[in-house]
C-alpha positions as CSV (number, residue, x, y, z in Angstrom):
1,X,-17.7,7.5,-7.4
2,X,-17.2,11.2,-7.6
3,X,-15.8,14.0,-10.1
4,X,-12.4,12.9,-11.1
5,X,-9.7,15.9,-10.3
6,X,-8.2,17.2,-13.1
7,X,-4.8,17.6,-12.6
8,X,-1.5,18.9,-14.2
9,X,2.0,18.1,-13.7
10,X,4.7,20.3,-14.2
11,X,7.9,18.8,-14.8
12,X,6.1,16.0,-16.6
13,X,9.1,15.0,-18.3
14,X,11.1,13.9,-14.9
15,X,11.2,10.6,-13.2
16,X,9.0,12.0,-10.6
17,X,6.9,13.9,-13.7
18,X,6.5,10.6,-15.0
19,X,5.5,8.6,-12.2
20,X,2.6,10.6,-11.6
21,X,1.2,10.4,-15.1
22,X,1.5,6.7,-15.2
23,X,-0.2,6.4,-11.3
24,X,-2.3,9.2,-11.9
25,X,-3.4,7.8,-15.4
26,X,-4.3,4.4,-13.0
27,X,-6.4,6.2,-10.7
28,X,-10.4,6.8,-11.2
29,X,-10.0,9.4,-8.7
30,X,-7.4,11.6,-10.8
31,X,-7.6,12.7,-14.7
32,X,-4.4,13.9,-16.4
33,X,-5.4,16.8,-18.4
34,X,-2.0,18.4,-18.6
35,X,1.6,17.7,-18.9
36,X,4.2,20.7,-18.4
37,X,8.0,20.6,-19.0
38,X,10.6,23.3,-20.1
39,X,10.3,25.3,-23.3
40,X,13.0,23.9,-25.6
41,X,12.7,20.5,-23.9
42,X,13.2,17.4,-27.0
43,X,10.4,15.7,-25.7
44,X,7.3,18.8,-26.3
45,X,4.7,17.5,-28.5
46,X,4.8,13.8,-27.7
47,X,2.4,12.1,-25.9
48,X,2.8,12.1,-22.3
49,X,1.2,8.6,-21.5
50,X,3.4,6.7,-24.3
51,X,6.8,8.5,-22.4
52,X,5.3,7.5,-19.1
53,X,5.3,3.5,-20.3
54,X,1.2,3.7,-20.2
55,X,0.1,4.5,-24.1
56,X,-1.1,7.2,-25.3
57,X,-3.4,9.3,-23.2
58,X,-4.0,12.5,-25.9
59,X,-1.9,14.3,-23.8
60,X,0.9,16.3,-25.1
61,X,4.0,17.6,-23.4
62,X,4.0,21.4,-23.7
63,X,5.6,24.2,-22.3
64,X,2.8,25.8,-20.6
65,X,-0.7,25.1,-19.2
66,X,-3.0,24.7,-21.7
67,X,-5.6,22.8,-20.3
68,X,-7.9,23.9,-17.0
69,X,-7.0,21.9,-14.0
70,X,-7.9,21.3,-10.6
71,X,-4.5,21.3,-9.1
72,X,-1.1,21.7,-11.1
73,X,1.3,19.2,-9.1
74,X,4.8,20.9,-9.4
75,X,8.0,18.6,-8.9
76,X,10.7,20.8,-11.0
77,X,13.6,23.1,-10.2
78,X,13.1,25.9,-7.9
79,X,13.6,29.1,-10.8
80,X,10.5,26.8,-13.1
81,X,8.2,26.9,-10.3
82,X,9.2,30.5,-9.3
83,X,7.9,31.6,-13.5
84,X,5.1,29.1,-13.5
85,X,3.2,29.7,-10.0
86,X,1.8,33.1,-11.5
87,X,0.5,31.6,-14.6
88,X,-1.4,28.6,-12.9
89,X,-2.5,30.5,-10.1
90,X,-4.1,33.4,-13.0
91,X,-6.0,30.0,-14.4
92,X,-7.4,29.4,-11.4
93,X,-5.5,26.3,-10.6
94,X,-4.4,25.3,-7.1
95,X,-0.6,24.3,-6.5
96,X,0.1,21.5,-5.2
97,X,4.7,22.0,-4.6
98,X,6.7,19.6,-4.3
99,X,10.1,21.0,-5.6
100,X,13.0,22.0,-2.9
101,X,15.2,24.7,-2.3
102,X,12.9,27.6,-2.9
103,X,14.0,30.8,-1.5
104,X,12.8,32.6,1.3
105,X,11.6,35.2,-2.0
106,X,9.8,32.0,-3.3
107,X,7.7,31.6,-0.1
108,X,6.7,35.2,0.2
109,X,5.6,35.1,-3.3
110,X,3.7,31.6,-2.5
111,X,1.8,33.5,0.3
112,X,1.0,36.0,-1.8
113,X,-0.8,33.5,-4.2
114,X,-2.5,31.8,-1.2
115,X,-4.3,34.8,-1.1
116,X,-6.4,33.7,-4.7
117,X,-6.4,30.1,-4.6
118,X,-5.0,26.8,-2.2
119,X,-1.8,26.1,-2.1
120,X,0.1,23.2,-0.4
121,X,3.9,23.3,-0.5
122,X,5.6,20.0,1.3
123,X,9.4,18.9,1.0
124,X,8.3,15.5,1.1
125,X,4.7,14.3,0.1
126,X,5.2,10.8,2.1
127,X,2.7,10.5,4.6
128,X,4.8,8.2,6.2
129,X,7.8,11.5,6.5
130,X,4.8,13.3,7.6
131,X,3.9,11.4,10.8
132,X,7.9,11.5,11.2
133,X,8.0,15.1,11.0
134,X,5.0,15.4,13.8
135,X,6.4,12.5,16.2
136,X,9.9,14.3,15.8
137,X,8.5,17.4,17.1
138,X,6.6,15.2,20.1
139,X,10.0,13.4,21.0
140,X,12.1,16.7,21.3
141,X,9.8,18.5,23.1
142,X,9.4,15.9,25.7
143,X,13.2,14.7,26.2
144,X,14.7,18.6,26.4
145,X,18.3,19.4,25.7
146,X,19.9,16.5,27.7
147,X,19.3,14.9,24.3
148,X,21.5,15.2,21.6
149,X,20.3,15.6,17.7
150,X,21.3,14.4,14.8
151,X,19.5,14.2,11.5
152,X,21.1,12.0,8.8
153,X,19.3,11.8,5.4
154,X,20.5,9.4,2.6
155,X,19.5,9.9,-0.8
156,X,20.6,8.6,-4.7
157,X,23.6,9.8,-6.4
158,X,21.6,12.5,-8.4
159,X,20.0,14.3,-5.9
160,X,21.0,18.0,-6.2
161,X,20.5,20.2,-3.1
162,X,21.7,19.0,0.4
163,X,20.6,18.8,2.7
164,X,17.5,17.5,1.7
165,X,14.7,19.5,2.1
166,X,12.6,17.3,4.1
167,X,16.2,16.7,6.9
168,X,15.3,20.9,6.8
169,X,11.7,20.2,6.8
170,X,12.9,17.6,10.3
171,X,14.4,20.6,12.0
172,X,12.3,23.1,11.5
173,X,9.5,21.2,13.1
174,X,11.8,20.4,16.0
175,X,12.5,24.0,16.4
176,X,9.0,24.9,16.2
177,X,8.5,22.9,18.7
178,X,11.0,23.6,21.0
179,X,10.9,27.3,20.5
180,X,14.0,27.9,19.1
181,X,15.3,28.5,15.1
182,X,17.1,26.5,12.4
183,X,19.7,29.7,11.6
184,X,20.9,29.4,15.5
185,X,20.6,25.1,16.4
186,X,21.5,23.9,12.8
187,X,24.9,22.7,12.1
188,X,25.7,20.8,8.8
189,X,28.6,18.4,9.1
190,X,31.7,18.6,11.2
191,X,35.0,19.1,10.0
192,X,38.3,20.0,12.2
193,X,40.3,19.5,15.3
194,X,37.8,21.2,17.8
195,X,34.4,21.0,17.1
196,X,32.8,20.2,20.5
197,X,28.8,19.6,20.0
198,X,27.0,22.2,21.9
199,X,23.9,21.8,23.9
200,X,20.9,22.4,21.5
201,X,22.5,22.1,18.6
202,X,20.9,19.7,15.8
203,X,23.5,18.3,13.7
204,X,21.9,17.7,9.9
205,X,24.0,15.7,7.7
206,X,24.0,14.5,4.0
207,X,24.8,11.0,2.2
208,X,24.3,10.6,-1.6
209,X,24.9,6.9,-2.8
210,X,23.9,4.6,-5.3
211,X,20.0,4.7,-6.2
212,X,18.4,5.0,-2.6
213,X,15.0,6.8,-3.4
214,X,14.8,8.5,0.6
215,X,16.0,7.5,4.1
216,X,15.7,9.8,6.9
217,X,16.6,9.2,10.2
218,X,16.5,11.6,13.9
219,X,18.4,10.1,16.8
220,X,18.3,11.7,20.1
221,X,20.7,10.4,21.9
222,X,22.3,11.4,25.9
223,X,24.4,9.1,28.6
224,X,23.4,6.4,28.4
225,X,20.8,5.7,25.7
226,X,19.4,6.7,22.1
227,X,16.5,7.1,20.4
228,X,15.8,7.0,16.9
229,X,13.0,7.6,14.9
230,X,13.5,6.6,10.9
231,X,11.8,6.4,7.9
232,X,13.2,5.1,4.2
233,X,11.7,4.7,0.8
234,X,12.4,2.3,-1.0
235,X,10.6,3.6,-4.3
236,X,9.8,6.9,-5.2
237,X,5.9,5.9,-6.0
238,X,5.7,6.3,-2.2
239,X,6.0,10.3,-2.9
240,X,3.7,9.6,-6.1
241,X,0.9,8.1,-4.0
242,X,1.2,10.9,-1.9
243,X,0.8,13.6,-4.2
244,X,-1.9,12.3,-5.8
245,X,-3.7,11.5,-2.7
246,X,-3.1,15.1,-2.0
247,X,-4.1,16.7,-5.1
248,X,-7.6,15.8,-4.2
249,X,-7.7,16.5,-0.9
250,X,-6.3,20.2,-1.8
251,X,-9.0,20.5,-5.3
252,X,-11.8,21.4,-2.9
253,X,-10.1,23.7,-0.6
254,X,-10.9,27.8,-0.9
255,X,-7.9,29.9,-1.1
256,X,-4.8,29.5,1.8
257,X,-1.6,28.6,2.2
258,X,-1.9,24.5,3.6
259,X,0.1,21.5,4.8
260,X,0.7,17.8,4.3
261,X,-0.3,17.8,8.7
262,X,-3.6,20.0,7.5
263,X,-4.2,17.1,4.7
264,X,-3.7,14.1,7.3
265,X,-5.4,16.0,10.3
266,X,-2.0,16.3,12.5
């Protein structure tokens, strides 16, 4: 058994926060050293493991990292991880990003911290929405534009942004792959008396309902006949297990901007 990584979480206080100090706590391969919410948050000062469910773990909740860590996991809200990034990066942490709807501002200021240490940004840290991402890619390269596509991504009632970052993170691959971009193919929704579907076009579309933790599903459909390819998660420790699996894959790797397809060798 080797070194345990050291990790921190950011937005510790979170469902997702939360899940990975009680998994992570689990795991010989990971140590919690750090736990990282909002300054102000109610909850600063208590022990991270006995909010988790797991007992205490003689790690507090505080507004800052205080620790030193391997890799600070970040599942948060894009303006936290936009302050925090700087100050991890400066304690020689890598970053490890799960949060969505960073700005196009946030990734130029993500490359410019790949430039001192490793960081790995993903909308989804599944590795099952992983292999989905690189067979979507496969299928729409292969089939052309005599195939229609749709994405449809269902998520719980609380989810914020739409579309989800990982239906974005689905079209942007597809584009890469087919050499085209998401500004010129994407359409979100339709709504009116004439709206035709145009060759090329990849429709991306948004359902929130009940507690669903993640369902995402591509169909590529023409005359005749449809393909679909689909995944759904059916608890969020699917994204924990992820991440953590992750985390150490990402604590020995020099300085670079990485992906969950560099990670599982795609």
């Amino acid at each position: 058994m080797g070194v345990a990584t050291r990790i921190a979480i950011h937005g510790a206080a979170g469902r997702m926060g939360l899940r990975l100090v009680a998994l992570g706590h689990e795991s010989d391969a990971i140590q919690v050293v750090g736990a990282i919410d909002s300054p102000g948050h109610p909850q600063l000062g208590c022990d991270v493991g006995t909010l988790a469910g797991v007992g205490a773990m003689s790690v507090p909740l505080e507004d800052s990292l205080a620790a030193p860590a391997d890799v600070v996991i970040d599942f948060s809200v894009p303006a936290a991880t936009r302050s925090g990034v700087p100050q991890w990066v400066k304690a020689g942490s890598r970053i490890l990003i799960g949060t969505t709807g960073l700005t196009a501002e946030d990734q130029v200021l993500l490359d410019e911290m790949a430039q001192q240490v490793a960081v790995l940004q993903a909308a989804n840290m599944s590795l099952g929405v992983n292999v989905l991402l690189a067979l979507s890619a496969q299928v729409a390269q292969q089939l052309g534009d005599d195939y229609d596509i749709e994405i449809v991504e269902s998520h719980h009632r609380f989810k914020q942004d739409a579309p989800s970052g990982t239906a974005l993170a689905l079209a942007e691959s597809i584009c890469g792959a087919t050499g085209k971009s998401v500004e010129q193919t994407a359409v979100y929704g339709r709504h009116g008396d004439q709206v035709p579907r145009s060759v090329g076009q990849i429709g991306i579309h948004a359902i929130r309902s009940g507690d669903l933790a993640g369902r995402h599903t591509v169909s590529f459909g023409t005359l005749g006949e449809e393909l679909q390819l689909s995944h759904t998660a059916t608890t969020r420790d699917v994204f924990v297990h992820g991440a953590l699996r992750t985390a150490v894959w990402l604590a020995s790797k020099p300085a670079g901007r990485y992906t969950m397809r560099d990670m599982l060798g795609l």
